[in-house]
N, C-alpha and C positions, 0 to 999 in steps of 0.2 A: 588884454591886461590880465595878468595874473598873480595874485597874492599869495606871499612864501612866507611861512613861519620860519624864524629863526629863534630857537632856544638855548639855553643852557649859556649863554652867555656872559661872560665877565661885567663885572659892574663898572669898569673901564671904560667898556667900549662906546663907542661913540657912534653918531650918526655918519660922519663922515669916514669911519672907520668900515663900515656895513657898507656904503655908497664907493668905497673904489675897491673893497672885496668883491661885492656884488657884478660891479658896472665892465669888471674883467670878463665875463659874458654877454655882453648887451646892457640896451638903452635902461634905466633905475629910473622909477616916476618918481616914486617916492617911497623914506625911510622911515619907519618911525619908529622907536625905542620906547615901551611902555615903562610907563612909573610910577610910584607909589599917588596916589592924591594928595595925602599929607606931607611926606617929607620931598618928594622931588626925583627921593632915590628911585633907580633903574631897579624894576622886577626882574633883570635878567631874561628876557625875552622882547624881541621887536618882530614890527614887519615889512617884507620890502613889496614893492610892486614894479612889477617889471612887464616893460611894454609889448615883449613880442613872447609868444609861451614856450615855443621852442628853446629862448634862451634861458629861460625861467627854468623848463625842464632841465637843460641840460647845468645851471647852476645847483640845481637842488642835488641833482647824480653826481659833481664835483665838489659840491662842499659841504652835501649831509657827510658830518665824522670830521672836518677836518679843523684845524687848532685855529682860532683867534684871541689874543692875548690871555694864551696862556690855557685857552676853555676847551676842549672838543663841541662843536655847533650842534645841535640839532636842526636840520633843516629838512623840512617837508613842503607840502603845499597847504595851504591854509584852507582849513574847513571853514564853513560860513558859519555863521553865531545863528545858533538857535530863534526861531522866532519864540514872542509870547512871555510870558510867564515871568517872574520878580526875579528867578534867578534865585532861589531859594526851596527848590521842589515843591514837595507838598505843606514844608511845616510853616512856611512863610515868614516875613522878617522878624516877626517881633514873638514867636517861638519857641521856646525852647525845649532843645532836643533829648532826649535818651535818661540820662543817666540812673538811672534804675535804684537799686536801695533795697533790702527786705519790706514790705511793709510799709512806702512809701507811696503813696495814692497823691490824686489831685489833691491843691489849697484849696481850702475852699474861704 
């Protein structure tokens, strides 16, 4: 099984739109279009899995760059998600970052 990012993606597109682009190379496990948590809406990026890697590779060589409604794809192989950590590096959730100032120290 192998897991292929697909980015840049129209806010159109659809699961079944990714699943007979896709499945023109080989067997599609599964689709999935990621989305905001609150509104529903498409982030513009999904992932497919596709059962055999050869055809995985040879989809990502024919359809990284090429136009789905309307988009150029970015399509690569999908790197694994980081183990650990909040997902917020070192400042941690509750935070806050940078903003600097003259003269501007800790609250105390």
């Amino acid at each position: 099984m192998t897991n292929i990012f697909v980015g840049n993606l129209s806010f159109q597109t659809t699961q079944d739109d990714l699943l007979a682009t896709f499945s023109q190379f080989g067997n599609v496990e599964r689709v999935n279009i990621v989305t905001d948590r609150d509104s529903g809406q498409s982030r513009g990026f999904a992932f497919v899995e596709m059962t055999d890697r050869r055809d995985a590779e040879n989809a990502i060589s024919q359809l990284n760059g090429s136009e789905l409604n309307g988009r150029a794809m970015n399509v690569n192989e999908a790197r694994p998600k980081p183990q650990g950590g909040s997902g917020f590096g070192n400042r941690g959730p509750n935070r806050r970052g940078g903003g600097g100032g003259a003269g501007r120290g800790p609250r105390w």
